[in-house]
LOZA-644307 format. One record per residue: residue number from 1; x, y negated, z negated of N, C-alpha, C, O, CB in turn; residue in three letters. Coordinates in Angstrom, 2 decimals, padded with zeros to 5 digits, m for minus. Atoms other than C-alpha are relative to their C-alpha. Glycine has a CB too. Layout:
BEGIN
NUM; X; Y; Z; X; Y; Z; X; Y; Z; X; Y; Z; X; Y; Z; ALA
...
This chain:
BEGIN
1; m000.92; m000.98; m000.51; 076.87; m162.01; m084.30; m000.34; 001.37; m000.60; m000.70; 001.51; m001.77; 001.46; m000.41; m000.32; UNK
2; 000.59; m000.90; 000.15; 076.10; m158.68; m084.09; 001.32; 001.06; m001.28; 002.55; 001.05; m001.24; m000.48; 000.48; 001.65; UNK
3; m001.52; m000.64; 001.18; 078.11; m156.27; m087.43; m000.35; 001.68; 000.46; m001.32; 002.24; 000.96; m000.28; m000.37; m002.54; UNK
4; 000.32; m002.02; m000.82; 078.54; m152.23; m086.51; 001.23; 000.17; m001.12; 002.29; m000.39; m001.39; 000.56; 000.68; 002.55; UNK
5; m001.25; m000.51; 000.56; 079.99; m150.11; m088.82; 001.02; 001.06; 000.23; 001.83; 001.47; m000.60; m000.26; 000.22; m000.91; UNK
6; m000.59; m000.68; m001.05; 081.44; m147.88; m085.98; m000.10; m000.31; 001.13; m001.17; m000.06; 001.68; m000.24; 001.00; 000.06; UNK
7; m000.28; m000.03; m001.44; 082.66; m148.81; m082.69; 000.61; 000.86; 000.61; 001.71; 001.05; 000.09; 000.54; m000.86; 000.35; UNK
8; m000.51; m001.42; m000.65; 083.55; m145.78; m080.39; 000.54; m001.16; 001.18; 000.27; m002.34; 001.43; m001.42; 001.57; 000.51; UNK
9; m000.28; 000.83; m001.37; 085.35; m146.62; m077.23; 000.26; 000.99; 001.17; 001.25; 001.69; 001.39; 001.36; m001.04; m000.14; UNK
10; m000.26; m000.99; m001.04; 084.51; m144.80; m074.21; m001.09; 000.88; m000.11; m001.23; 001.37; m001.23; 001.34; 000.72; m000.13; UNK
11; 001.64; m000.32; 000.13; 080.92; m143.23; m073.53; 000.28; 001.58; 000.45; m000.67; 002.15; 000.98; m001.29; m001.08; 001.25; UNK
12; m000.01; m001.39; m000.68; 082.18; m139.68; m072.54; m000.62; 000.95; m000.96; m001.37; 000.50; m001.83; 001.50; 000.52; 000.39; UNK
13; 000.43; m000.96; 001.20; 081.44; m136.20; m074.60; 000.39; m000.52; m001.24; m000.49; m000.92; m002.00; 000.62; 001.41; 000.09; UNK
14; m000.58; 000.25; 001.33; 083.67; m137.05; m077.52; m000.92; m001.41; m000.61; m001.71; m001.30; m001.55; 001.83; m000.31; 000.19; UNK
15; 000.58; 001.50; 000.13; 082.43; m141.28; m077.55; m001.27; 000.35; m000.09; m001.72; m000.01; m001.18; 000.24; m001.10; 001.19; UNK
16; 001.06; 000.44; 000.28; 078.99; m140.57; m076.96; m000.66; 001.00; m001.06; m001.82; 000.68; m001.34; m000.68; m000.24; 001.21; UNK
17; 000.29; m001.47; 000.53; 078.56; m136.85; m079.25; 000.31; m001.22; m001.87; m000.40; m001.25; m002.87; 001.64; 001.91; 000.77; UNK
18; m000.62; 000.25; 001.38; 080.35; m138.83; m082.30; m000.98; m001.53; m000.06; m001.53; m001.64; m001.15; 002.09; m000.13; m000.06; UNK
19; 000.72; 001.06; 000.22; 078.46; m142.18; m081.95; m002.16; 000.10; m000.34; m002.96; m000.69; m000.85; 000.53; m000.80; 001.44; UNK
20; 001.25; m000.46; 000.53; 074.94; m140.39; m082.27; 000.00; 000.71; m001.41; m000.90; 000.54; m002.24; m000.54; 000.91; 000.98; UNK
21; 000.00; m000.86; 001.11; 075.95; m138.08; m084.96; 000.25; m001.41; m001.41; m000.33; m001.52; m002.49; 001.49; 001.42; 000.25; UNK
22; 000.50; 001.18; 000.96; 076.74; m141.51; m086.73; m000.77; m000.61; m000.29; m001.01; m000.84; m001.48; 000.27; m000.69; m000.04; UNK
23; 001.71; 000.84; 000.05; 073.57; m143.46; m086.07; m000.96; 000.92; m000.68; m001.94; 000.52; m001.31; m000.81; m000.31; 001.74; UNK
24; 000.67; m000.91; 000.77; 072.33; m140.18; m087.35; m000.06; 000.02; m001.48; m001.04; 000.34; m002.16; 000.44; 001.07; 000.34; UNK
25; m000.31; 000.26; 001.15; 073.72; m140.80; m090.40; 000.07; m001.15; m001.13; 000.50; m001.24; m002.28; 000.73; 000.31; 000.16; UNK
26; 000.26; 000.74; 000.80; 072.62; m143.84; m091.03; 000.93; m001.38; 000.54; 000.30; m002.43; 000.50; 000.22; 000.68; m001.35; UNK
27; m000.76; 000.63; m000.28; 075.24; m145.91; m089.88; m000.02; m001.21; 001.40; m000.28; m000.53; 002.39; 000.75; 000.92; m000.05; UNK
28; 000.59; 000.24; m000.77; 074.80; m148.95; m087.25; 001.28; 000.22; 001.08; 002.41; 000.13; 000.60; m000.78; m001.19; m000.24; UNK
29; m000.97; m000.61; m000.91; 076.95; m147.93; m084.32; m000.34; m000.82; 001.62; m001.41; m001.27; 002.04; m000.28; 001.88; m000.01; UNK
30; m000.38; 000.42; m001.34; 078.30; m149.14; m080.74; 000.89; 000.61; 000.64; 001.89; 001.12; 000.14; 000.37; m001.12; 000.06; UNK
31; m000.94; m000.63; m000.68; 079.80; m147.90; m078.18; 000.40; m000.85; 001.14; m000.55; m001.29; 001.78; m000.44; 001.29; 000.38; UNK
32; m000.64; 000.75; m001.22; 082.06; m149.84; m075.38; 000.57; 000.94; 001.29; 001.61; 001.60; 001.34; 001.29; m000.86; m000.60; UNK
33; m000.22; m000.95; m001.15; 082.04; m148.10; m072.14; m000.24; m000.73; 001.52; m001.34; m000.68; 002.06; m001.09; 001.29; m000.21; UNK
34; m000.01; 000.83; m001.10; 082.79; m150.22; m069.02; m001.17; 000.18; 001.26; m001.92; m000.71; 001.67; 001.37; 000.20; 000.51; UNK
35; 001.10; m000.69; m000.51; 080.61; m147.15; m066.48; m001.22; 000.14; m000.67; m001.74; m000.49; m001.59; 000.35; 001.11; 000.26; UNK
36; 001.59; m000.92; 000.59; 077.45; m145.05; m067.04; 000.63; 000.65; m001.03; 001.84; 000.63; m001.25; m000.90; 001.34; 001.17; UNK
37; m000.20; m000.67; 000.99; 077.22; m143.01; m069.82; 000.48; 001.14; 000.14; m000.07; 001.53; 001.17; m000.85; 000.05; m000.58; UNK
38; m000.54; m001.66; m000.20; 078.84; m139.48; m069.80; 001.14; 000.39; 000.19; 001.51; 001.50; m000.18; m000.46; 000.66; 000.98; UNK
39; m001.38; m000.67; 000.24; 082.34; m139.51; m069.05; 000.27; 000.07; 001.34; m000.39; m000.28; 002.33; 000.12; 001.47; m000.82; UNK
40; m000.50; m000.19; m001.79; 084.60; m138.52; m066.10; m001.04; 001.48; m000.20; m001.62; 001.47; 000.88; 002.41; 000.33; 000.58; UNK
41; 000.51; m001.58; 000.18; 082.68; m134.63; m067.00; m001.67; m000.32; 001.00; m002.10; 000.16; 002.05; m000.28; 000.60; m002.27; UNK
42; 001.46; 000.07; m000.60; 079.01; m136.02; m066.33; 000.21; m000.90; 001.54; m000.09; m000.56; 002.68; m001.19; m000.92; m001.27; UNK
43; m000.20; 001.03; m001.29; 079.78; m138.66; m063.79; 000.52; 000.55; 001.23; m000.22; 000.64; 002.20; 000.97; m001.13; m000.31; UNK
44; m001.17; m000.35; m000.75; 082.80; m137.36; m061.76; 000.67; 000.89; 000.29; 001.46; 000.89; 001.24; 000.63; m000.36; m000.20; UNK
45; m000.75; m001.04; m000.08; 083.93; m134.18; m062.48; m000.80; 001.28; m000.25; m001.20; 001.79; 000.80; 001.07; m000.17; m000.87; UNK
46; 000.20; m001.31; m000.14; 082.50; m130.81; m063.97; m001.76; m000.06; 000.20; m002.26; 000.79; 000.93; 000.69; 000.89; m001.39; UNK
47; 000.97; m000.08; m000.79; 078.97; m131.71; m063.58; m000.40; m000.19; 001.94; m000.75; 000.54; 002.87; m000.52; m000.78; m000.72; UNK
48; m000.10; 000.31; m002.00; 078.81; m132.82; m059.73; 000.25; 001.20; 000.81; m000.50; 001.71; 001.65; 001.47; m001.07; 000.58; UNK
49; m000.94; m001.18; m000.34; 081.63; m129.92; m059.11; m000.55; 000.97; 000.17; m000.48; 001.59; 001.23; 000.92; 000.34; m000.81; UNK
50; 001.24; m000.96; 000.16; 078.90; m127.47; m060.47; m000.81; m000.18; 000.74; m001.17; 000.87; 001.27; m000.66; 000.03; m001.08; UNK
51; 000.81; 000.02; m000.66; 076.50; m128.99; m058.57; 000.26; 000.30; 001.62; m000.60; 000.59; 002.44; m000.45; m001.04; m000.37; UNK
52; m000.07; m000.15; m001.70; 078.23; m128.68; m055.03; 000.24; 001.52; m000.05; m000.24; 002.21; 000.85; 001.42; m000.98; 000.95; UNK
53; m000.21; m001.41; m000.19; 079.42; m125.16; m055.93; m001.07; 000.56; m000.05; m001.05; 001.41; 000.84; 000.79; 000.62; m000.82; UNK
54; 001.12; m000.31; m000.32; 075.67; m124.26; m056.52; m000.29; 000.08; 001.73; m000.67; 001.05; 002.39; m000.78; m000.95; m000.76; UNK
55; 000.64; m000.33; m001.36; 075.10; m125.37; m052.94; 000.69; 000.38; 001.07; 000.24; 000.71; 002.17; m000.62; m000.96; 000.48; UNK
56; m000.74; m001.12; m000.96; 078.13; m123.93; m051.42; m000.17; 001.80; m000.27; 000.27; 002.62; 000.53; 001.71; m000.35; m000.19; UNK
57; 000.32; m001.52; 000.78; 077.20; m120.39; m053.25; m001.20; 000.21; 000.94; m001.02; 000.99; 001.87; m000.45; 000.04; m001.98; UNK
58; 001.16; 000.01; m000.45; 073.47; m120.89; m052.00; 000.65; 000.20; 001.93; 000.27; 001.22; 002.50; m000.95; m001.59; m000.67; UNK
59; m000.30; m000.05; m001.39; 075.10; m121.37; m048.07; 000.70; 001.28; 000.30; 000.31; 001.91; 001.28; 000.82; m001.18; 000.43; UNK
60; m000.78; m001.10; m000.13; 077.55; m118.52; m048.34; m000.77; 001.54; m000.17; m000.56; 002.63; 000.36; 001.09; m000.23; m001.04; UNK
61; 001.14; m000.87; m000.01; 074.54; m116.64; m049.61; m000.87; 000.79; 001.81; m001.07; 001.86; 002.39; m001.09; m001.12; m000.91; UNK
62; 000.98; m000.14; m000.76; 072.50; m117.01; m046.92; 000.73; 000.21; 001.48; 000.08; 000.75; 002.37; m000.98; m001.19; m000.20; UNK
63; m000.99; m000.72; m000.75; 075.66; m116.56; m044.43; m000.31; 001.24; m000.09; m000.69; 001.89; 000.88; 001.31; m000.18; m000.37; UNK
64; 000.10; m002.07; 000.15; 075.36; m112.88; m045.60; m001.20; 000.81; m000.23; m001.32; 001.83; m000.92; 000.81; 000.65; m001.38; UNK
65; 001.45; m000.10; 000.29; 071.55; m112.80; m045.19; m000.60; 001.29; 000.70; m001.58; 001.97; 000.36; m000.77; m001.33; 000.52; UNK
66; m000.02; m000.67; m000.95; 072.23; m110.61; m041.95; 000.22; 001.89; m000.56; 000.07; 003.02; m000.10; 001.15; m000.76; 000.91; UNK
67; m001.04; m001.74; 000.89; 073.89; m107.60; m044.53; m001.21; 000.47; m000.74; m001.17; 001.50; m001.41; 001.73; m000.35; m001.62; UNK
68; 001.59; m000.25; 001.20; 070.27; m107.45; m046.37; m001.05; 000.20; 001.14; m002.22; 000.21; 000.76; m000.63; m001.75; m001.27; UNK
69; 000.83; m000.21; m000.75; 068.63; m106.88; m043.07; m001.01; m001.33; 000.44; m001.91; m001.16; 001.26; m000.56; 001.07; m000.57; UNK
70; 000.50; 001.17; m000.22; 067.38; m110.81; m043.11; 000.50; m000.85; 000.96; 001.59; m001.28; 000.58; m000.02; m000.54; m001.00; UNK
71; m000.38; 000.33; m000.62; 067.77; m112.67; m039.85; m000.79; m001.41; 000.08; m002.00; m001.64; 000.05; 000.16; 000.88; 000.77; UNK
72; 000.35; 001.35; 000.26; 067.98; m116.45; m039.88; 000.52; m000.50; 001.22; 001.32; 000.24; 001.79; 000.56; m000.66; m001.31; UNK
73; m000.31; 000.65; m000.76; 068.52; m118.77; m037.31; m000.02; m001.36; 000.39; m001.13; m001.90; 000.35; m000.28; 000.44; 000.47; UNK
74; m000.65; 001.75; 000.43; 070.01; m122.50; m037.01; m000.33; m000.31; m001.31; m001.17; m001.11; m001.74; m000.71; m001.40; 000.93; UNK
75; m000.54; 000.56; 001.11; 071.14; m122.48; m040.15; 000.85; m000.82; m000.04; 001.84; m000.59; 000.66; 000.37; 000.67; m000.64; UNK
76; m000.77; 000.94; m000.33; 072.76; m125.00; m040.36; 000.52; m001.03; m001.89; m000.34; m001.42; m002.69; m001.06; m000.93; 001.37; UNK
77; m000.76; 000.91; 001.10; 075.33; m127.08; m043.50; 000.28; m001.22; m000.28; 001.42; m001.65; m000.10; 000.92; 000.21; m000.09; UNK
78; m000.30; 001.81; m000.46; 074.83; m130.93; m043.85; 000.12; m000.29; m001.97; m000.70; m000.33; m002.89; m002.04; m001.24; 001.24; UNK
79; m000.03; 000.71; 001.21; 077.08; m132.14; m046.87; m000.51; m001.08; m000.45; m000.36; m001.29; m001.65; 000.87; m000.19; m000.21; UNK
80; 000.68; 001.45; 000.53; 075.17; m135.62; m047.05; m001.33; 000.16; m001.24; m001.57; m000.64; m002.15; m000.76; m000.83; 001.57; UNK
81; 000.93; m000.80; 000.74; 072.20; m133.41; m048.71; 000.39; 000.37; m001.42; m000.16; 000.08; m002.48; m000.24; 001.19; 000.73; UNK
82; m000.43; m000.56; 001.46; 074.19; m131.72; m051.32; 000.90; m000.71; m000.58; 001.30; m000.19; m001.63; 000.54; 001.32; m000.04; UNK
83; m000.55; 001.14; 000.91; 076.15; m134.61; m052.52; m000.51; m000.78; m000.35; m000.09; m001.41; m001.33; 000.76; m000.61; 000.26; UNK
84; 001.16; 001.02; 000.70; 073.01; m136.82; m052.73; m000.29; 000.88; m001.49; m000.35; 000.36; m002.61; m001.74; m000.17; 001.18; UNK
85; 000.65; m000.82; 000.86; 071.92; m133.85; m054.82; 000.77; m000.27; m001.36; 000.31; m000.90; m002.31; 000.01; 001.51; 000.51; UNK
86; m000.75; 000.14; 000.51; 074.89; m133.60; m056.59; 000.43; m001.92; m001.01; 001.11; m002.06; m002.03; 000.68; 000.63; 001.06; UNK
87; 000.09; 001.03; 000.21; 074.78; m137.25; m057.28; m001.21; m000.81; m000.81; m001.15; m001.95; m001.26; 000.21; m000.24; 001.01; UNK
88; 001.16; 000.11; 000.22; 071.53; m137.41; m058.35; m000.09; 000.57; m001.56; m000.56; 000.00; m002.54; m000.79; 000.69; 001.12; UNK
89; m000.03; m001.05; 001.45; 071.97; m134.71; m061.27; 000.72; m001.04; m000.81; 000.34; m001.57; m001.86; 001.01; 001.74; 000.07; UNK
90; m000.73; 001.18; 001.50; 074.80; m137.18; m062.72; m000.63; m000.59; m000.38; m000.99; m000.36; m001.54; 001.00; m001.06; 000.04; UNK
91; 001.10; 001.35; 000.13; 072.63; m140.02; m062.67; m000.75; 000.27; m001.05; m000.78; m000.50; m002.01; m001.07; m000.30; 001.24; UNK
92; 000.89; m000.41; 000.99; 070.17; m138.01; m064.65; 000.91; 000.63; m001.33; 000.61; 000.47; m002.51; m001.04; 001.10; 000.70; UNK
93; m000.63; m000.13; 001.82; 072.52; m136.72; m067.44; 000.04; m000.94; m000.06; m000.86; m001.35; m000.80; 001.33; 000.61; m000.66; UNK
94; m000.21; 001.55; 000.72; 073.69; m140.38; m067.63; m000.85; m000.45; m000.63; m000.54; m001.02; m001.67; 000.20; m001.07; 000.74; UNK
95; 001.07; 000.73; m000.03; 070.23; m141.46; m067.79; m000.30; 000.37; m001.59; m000.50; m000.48; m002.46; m001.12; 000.38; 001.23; UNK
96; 000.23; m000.89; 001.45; 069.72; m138.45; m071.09; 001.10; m000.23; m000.98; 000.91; 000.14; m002.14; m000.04; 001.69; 000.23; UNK
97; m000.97; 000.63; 001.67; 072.83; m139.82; m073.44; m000.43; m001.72; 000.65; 000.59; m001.79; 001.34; 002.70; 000.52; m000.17; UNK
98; 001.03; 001.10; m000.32; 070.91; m143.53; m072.29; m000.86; 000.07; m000.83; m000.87; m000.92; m001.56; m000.64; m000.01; 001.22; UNK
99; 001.30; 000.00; 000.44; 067.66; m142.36; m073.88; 000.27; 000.69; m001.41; m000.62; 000.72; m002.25; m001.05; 000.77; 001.04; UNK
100; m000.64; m000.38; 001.04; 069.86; m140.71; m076.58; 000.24; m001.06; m000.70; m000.18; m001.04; m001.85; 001.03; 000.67; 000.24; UNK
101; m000.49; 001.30; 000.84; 071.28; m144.21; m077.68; m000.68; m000.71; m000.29; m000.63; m001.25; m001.39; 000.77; m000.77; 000.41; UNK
102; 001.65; 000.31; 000.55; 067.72; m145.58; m077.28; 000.21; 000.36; m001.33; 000.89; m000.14; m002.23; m001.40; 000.98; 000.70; UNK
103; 000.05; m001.04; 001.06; 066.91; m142.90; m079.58; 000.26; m000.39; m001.38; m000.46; m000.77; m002.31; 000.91; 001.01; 000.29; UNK
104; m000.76; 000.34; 001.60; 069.71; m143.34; m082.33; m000.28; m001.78; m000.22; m000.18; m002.24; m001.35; 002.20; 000.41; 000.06; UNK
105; m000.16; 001.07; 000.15; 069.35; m146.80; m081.90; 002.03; m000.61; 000.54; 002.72; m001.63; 000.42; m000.62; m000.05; m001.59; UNK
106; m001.75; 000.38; m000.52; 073.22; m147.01; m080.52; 000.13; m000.70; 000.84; m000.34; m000.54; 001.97; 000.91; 000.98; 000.53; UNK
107; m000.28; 001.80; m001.00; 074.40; m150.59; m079.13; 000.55; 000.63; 000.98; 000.83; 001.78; 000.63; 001.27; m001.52; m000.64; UNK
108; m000.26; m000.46; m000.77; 075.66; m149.84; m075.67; 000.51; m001.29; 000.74; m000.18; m001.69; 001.68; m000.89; 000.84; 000.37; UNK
109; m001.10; 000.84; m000.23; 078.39; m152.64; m075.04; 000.43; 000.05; 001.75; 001.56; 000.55; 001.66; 001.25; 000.57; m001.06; UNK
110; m000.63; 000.11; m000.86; 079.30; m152.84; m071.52; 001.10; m001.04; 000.37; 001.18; m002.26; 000.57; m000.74; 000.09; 000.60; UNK
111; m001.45; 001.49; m000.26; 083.01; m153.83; m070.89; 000.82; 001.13; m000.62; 000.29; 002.13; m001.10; 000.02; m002.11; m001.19; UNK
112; m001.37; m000.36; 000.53; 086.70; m152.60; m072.00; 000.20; m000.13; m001.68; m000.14; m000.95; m002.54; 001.08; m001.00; 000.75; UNK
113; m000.38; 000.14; 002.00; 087.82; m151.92; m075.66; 001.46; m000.49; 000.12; 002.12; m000.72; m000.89; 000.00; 001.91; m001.21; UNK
């Protein structure tokens, strides 16, 4: 049976920021996190969020392409694109506190605390 002398619970900023800084320190560490790694922030919320507002900014841009003397035509807005995108970016932070716990050596428990 495996002994840890810190169990975190919950893989978000706080869970996964404090469970490296321990393994850092020497300490053998786990973390119990049912999802991916990162939190509602990386997964679900302010990364993603960022990422669609990037490509609504980029469209609204190019809406007003006509005011810069630049004339475009069938432009056209397909959300399936920028939510793959958007979807894609999480994946990859998840993937970088993943290769982080590698890293420290931090157990990575899947399941409920």
């Amino acid at each position: 049976m495996a002994s840890f002398d810190v169990i975190v619970l919950g893989g978000g900023p706080a869970g996964y920021v404090c469970a490296i800084r321990c393994a850092q320190l020497g300490m053998q560490v786990a973390v119990i996190e049912r999802e991916a790694l990162g939190g509602t922030c990386v997964l679900w919320g302010c990364i993603p969020a960022k990422s669609l507002l990037e490509s609504a900014g980029l469209a609204q841009k190019i809406g007003k392409a006509a005011e810069h003397g630049i004339t475009l035509d069938g432009v056209t807005f397909d959300f399936g694109p920028a939510m793959k995108r958007s979807r894609a970016i999480s994946a990859q932070n998840s993937k970088g506190v993943e290769f982080l716990f590698k890293k420290h050596k931090v157990q990575w428990i899947r399941g409920e605390g």
